[in-house]
N, C-alpha and C positions, 0 to 999 in steps of 0.2 A: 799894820795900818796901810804899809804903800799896797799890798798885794788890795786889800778891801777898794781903796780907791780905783785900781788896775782894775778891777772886778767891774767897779760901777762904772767906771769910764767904756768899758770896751761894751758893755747892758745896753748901757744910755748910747754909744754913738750908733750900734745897730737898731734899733730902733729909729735912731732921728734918720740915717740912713734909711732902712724900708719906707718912712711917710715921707722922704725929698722924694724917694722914688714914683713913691705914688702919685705926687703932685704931677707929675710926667706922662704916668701911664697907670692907669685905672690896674689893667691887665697883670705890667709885670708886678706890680705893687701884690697887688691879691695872693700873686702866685706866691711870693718874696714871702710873706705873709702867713700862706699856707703851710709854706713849710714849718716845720717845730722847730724856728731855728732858737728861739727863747728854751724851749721843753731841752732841746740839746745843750745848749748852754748851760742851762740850769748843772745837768747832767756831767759836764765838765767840769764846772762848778763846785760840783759834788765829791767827784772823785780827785780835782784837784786838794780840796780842803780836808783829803784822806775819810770820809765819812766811809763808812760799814757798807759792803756792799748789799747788805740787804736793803739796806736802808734805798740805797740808788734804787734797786730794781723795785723798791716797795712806790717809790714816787713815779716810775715810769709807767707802773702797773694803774695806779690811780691817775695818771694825766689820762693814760688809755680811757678810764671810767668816765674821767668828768669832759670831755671832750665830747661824747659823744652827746651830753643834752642842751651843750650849746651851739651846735649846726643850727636849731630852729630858728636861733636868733639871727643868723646872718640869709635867714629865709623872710622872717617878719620885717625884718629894718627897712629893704628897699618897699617893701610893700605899704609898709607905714608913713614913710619921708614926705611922699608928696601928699598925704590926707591932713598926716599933724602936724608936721616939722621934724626938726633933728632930733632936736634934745626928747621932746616926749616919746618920740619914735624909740629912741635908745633903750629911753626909761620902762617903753615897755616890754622891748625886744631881750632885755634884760628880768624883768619878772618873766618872763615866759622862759628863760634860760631856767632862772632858778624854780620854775616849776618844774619844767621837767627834768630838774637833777633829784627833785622831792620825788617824783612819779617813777623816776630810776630804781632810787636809793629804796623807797619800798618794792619795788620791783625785786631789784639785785638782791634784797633781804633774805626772800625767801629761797636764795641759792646757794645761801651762806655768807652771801657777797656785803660786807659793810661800809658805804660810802660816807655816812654822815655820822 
């Protein structure tokens, strides 16, 4: 139980950490951000709690997958903010993630590739 709480504790202060950061500076926030420092951790995470190593490289393999159709979103969001506000902007920068993980995922289908 203390290692689980270790876990969340160290999740949750990185996190609050990169958004004080951002309050700061747009810039290094984004960058902080950028990085896969969660996808790593995760990955830590994993191999700390002795899981299969297939299993790690099976979820690094698929972060790789689903990463890629949510870039549109952080294309749509500033575009959207000053027409509709926050929240709908999200709401829709977010359907459009999860389309083009739908438009992927049949994509990648026909290469053997299984996302969904």
């Amino acid at each position: 139980m203390a290692w689980l709480i270790t876990k969340y504790f160290i999740t949750a202060a990185l996190v609050v950490f990169i958004s004080e950061i951002a309050k700061r500076s747009d810039k290094l926030g984004a960058i902080l951000t950028a990085l896969p420092l969660i996808s790593v951790l995760t990955l830590v995470w994993l191999y700390a709690d002795k899981q299969p190593i297939e299993r790690i490289a099976s979820y690094a393999r698929y972060t790789f997958w689903y990463v890629i159709p949510t870039l549109p979103m952080f294309l749509a969001l500033p575009v959207l903010i000053p027409k509709v506000g926050f929240w709908l902007s999200l709401l829709i920068s977010i359907i459009v993630a999860c389309i083009c993980l739908i438009g992927l995922a049949n994509l990648l289908r026909s290469f053997g590739i299984e996302l969904l």
